[in-house]
PAROFI-299322 format. One record per residue: residue in three letters; x negated, y, z of N, C-alpha, C in turn. Coordinates in steps of 0.05 Angstrom, whole numbers, plus 32768, in hexadecimal, padded with zeros to 4 digits. Each point is the difference from the previous one (the first is absolute). Last residue first. Layout:
REM residues N
ALAXYZXYZXYZ/...
END
This chain:
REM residues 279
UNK7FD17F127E867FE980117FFB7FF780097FE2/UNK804D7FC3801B7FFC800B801C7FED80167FF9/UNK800F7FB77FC1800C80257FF6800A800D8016/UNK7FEF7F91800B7FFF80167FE4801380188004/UNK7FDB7FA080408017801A7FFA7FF680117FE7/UNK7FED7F8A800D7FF8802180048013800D7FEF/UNK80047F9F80098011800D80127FEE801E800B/UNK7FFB7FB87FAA7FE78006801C800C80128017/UNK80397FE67FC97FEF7FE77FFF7FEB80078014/UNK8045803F7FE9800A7FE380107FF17FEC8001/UNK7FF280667FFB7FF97FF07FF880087FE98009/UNK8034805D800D7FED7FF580157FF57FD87FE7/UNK801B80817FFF80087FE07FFB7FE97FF0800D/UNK802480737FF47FEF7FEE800D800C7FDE7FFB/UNK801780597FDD7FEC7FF87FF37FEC7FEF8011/UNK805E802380187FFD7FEE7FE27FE67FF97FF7/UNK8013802C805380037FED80077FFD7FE57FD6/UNK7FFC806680297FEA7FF47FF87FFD7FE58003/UNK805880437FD57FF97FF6801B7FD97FF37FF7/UNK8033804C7FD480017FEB7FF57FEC7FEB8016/UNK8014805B800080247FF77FFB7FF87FE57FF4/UNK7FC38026806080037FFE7FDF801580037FF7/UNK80008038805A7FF77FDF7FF8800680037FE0/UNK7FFD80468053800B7FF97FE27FE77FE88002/UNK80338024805B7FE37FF77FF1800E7FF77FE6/UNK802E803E804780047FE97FF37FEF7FFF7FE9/UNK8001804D803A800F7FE880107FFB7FE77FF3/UNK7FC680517FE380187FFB7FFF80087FDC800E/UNK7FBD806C7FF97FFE7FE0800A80207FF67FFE/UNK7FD380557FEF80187FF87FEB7FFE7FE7800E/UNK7FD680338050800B800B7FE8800F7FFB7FF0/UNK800C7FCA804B7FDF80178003800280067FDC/UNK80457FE880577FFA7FEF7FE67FEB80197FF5/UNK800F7FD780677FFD800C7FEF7FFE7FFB7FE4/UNK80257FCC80527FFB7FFF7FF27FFE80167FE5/UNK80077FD18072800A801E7FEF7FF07FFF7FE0/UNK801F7FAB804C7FE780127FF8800D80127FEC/UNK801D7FA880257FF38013801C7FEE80107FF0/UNK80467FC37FE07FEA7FEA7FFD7FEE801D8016/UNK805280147FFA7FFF7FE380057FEA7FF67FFB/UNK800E80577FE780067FFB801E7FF67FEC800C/UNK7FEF803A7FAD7FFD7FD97FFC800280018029/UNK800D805F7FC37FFF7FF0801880037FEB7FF8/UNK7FDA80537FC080137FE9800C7FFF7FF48013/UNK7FD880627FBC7FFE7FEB8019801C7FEF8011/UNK7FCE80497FA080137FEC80177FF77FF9800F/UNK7FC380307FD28022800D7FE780117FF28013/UNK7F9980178011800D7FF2800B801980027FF7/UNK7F9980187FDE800F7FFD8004801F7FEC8006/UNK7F9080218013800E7FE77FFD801E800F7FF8/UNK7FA080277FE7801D8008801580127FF17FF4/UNK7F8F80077FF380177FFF7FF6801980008018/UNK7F9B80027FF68007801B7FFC80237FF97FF9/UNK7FC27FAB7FEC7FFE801D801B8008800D7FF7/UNK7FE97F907FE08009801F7FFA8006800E800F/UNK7FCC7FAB7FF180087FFF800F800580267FFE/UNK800D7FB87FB47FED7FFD8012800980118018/UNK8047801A7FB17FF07FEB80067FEC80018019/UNK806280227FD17FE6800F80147FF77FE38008/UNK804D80007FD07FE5800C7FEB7FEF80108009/UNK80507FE280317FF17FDE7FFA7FEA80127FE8/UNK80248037804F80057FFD7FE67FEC7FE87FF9/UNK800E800E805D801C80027FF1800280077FEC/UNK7F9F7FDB802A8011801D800B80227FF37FEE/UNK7FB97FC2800080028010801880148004800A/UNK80107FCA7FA57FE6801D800F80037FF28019/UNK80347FC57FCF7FF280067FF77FE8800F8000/UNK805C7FE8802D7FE47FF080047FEA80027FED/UNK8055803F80297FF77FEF7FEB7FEB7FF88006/UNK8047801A80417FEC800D7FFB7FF77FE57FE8/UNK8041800A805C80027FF87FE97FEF800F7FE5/UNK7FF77FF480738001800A7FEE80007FF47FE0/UNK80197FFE80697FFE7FE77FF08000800F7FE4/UNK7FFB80148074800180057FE87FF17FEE7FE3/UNK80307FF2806E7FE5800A7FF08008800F7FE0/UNK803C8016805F80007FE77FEC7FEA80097FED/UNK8029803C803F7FEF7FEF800D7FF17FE57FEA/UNK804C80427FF17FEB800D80047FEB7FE88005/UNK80608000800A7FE87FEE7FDE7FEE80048003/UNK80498029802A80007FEF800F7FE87FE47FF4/UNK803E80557FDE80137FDD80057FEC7FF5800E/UNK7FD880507FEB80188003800B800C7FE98008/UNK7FB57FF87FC47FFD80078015801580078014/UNK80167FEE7FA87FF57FE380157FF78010801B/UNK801780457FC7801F7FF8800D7FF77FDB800F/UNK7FB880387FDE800A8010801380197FF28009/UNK7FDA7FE47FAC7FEE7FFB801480068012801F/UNK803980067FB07FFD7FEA800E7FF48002800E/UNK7FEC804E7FDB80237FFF800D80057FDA8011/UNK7FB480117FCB7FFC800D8019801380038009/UNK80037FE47FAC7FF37FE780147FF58012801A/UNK802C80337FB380167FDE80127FEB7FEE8014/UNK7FDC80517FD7801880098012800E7FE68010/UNK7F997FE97FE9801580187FE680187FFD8015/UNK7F9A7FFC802580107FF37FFA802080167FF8/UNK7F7E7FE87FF880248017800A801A7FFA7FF9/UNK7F8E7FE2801C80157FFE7FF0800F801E8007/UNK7F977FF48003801B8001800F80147FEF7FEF/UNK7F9D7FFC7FF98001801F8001801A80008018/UNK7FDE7F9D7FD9800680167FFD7FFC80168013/UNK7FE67FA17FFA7FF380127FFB8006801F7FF8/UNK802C7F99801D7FFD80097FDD7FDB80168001/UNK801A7FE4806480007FE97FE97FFA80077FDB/UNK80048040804C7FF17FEB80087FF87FF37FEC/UNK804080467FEC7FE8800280057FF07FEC8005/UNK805C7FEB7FFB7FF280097FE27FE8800F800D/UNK80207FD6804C7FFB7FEB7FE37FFA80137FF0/UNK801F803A803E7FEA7FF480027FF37FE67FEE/UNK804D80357FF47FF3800D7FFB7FDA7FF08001/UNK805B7FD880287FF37FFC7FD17FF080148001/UNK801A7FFF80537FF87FE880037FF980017FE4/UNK801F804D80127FE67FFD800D7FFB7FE27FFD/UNK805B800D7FEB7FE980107FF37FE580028003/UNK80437FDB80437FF57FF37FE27FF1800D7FE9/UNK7FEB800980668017800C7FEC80037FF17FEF/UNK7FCA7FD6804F7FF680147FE8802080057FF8/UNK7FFA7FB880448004801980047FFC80147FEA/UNK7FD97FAD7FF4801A80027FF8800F80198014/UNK7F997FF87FDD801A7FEE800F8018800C7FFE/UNK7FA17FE87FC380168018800280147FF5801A/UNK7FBE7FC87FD27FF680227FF0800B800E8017/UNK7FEB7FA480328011800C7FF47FF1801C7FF4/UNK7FBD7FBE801E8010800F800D801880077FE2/UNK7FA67FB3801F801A80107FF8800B8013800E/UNK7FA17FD37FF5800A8014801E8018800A7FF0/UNK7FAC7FA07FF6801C800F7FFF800B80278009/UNK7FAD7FA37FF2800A801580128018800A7FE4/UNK7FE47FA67FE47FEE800F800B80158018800A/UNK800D7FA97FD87FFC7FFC80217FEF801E800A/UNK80347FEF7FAA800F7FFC801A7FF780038014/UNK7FCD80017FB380068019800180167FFC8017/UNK7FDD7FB67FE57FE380088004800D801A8006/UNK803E7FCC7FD47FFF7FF380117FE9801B8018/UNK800A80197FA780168006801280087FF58023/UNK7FB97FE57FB18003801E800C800D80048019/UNK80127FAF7FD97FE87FFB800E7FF180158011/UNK80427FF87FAD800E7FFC80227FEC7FFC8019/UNK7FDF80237FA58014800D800A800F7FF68019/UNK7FCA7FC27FD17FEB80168007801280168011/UNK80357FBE7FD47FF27FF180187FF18019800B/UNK80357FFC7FA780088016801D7FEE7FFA801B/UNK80037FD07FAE800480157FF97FF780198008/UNK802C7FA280147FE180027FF47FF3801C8008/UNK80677FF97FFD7FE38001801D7FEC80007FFD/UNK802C80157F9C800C7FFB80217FEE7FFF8016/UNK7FE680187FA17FF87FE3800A80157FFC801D/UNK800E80517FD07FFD7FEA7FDF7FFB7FE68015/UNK800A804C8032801080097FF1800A7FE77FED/UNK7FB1800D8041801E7FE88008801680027FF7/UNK7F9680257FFD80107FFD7FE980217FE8800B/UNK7FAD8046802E800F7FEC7FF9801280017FE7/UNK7FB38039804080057FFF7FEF80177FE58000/UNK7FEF8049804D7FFA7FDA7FF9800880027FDD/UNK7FDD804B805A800F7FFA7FED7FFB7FEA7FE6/UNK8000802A80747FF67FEF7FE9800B80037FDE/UNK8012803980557FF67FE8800F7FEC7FF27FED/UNK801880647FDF80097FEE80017FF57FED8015/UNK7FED80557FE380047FF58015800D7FE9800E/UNK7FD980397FAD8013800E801A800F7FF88018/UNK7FB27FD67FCE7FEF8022800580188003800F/UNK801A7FAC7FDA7FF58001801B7FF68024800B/UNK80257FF37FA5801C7FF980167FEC7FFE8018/UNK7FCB80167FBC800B80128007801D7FF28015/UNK7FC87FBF7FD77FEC801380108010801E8004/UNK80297FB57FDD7FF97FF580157FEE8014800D/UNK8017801B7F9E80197FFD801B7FFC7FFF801B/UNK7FBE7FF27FC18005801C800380127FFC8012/UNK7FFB7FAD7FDF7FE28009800E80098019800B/UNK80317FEF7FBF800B7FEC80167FF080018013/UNK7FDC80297FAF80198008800980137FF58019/UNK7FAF7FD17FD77FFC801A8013801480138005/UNK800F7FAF7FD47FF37FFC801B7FFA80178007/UNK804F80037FBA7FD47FFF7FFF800B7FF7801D/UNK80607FED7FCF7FEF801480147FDD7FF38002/UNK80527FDF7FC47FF980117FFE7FE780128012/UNK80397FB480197FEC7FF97FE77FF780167FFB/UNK80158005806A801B7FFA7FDD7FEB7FFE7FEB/UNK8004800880707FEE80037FF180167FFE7FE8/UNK80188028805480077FEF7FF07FE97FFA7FEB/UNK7FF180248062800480097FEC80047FE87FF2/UNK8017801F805F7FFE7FEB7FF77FFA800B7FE1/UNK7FEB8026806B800C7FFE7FE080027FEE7FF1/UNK800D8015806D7FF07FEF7FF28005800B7FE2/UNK8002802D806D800D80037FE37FEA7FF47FE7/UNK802D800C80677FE87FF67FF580017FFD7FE1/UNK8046800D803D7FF6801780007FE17FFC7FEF/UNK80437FB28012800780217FEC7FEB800E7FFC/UNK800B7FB1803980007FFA7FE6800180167FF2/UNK80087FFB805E7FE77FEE7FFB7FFD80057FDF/UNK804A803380237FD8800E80127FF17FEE7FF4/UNK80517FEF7FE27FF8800D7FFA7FE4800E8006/UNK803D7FBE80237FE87FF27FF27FF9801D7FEB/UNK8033800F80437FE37FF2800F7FEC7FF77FEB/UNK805A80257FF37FEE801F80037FDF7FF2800D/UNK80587FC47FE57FE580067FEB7FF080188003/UNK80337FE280487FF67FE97FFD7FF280077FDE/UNK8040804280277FE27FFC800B7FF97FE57FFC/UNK8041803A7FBD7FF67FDA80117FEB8013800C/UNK802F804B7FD6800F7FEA800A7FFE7FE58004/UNK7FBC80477FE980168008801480167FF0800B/UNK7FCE7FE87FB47FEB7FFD801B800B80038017/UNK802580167FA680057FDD800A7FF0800A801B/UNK7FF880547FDA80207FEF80077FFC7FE9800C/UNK7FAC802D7FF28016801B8007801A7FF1800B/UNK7FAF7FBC7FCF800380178026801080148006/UNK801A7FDD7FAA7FFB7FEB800A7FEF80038021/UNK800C804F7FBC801D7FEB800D7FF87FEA800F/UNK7FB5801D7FD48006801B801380207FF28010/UNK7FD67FCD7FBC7FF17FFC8015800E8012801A/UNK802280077FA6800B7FE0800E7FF58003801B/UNK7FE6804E7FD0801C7FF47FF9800E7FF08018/UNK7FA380227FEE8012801C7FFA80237FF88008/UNK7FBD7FBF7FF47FF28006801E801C80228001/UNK80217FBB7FAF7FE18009800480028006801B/UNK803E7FB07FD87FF4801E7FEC7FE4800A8014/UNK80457FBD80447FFD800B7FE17FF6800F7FF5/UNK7FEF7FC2804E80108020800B7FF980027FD8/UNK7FFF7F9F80327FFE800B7FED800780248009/UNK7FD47FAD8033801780027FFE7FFE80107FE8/UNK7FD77FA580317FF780187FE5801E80098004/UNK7FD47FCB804D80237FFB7FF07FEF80167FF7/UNK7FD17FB4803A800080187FFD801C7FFD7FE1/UNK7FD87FC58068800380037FDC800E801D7FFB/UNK7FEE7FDC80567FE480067FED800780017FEC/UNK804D7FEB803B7FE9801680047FE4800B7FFB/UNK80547FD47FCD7FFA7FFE80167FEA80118006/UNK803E7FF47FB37FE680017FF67FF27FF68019/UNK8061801480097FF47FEB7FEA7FE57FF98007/UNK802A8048801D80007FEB80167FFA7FE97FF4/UNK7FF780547FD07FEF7FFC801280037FEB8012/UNK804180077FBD7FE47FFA7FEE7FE77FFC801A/UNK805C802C80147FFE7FDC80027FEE7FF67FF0/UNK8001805C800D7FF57FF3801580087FE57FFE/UNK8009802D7FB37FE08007800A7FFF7FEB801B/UNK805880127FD87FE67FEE7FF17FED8000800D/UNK803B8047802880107FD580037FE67FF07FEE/UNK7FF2805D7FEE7FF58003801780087FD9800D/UNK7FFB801D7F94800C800A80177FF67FF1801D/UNK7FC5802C7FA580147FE28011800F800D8013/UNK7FE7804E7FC47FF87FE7801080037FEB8008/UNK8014805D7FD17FF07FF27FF17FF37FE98011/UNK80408051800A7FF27FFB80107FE47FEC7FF7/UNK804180347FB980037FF780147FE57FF78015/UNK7FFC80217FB48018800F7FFF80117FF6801D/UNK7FA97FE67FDF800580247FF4801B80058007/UNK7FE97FAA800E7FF2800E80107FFC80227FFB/UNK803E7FA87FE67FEF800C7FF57FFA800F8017/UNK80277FA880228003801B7FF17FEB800F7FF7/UNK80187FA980327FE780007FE1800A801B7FF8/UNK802F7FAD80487FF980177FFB7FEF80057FEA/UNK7FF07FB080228016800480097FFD801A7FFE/UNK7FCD7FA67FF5800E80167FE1801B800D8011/UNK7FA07FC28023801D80088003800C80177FED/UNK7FB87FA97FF6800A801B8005801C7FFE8005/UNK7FAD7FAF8002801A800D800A7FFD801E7FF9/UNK7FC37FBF7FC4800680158019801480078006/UNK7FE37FC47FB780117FF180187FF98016800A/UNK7FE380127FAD7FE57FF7801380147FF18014/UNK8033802F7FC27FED7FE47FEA7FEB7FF9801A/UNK80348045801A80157FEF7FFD7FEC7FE87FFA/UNK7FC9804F8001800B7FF48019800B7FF18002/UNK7FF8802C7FAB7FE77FE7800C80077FF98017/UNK803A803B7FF080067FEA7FE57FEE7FE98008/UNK80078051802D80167FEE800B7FFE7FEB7FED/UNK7FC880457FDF7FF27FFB802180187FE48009/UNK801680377FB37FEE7FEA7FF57FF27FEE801A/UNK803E804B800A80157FE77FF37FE57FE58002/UNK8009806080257FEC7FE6800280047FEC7FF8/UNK8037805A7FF67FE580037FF27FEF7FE8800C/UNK805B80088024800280017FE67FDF80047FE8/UNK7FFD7FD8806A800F80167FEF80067FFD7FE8/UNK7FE87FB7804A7FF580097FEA801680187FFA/UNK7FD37FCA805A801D80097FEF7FFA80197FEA/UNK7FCD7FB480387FF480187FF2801280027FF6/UNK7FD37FC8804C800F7FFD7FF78004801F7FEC/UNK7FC67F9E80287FF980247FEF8020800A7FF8/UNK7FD17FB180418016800C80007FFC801D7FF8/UNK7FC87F9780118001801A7FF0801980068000/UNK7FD97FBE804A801580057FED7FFD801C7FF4/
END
């Protein structure tokens, strides 16, 4: 029994679309943006997906946006809270598959280039595909990677534990992870970050809210940029879901969306029952 399961965010609309059109069970539970939130399935999906699938079958999970973002939350938080996905993280994580999108536009040797610099840094493999336009089809070379990248050695570890300060806990992500120098944090978010610590917060991961565009905390800092100083203007408690949530420079709470939805320029052929204006 194939059991792919793949809770779609607000950016995999097209991934849940072919999935639906192929009969693959998903689970659609949760889907936050990942810049501003944790960016993951939730932890109830995953494992009634893993009792599903049984013990050789395998569950696609999703950590949103980029390795800066989704990836870093997704071992810092979720991991912290399932040991049943901190296992399939040793098997499934640390090995790191690429997937390049091919698209009409792209040379063979540009797609070529890719596959030869994603391996130089280290990639497991890196799979060209197209499962954007052809669904699974698509994706076969890519699940085959991944399959081939499960069975090899492992050695996770958490960025950061949870003893760290909280400060020390974002200090370390924005070094580790972005590449910065430091941050520094403005009057209100160190006054907070002292009064969680006080109430007893201290201990809780960190869930940085940070744009998905750079690295670093200006989206007009491209590839991979240095010499910069994260800044920190807030910081919130998400008690209930277990994590301290820095807000990292102009990053704002609430994602601007079109004023003219992308739902009008999509229609569906009644005769030949193809989608139009997905791509």
């Amino acid at each position: 029994t194939r059991g792919d399961y793949i809770p779609p965010s607000p950016f995999s609309s097209s991934l849940c679309h072919h999935t639906l059109l192929e009969g693959t069970p998903v689970f659609v539970h949760a889907g936050p943006f990942a810049n501003i939130a944790h960016g993951n399935s939730s932890i109830l999906a995953d494992m009634l997906a893993l009792k599903l699938v049984g013990r050789d079958g395998f569950v696609v999970t999703e950590a949103g946006f980029g390795a800066d973002i989704g990836m870093e939350k997704f071992f810092n938080i979720k991991c912290r809270y399932s040991e049943t996905h901190l296992e399939n993280t040793r098997l499934f994580g640390v090995p790191v598959v690429v997937a390049i999108n091919r698209f009409v536009t792209d040379s063979e040797s540009e797609l070529e280039l890719v596959q030869k610099l994603s391996r130089e840094a280290g990639a497991f493999d890196a799979v060209i595909c197209s499962h954007w336009a052809h669904g699974g089809a698509g994706a076969v070379a890519l699940a085959k990677a991944v399959k081939r990248a499960v069975k090899s050695p492992s050695n996770f570890t958490f960025l950061y534990p949870l003893t760290l300060s909280l400060e020390e806990k974002i200090r370390t992500i924005a070094r580790q992870i972005y590449g910065a120098d430091d941050v520094t944090l403005s009057e209100e978010a160190r006054i907070k970050i002292e009064r969680y610590e006080k109430y007893g917060f201290g201990s809780l991961p960190i869930c940085m809210a940070k744009t998905h565009l750079s690295l670093s905390h200006d989206p007009q800092l491209k590839g991979r940029p240095s010499g910069f100083v994260v800044p920190i203007r807030d910081a919130r408690a998400s008690v209930g879901a277990g994590f301290i949530y820095p807000l990292v420079g102009a990053m704002s709470t609430m994602p601007g969306l079109p004023t003219r939805p992308c739902f009008y320029d999509i229609d569906i052929d009644p005769e030949t029952e193809e989608i139009t204006g997905l791509f």
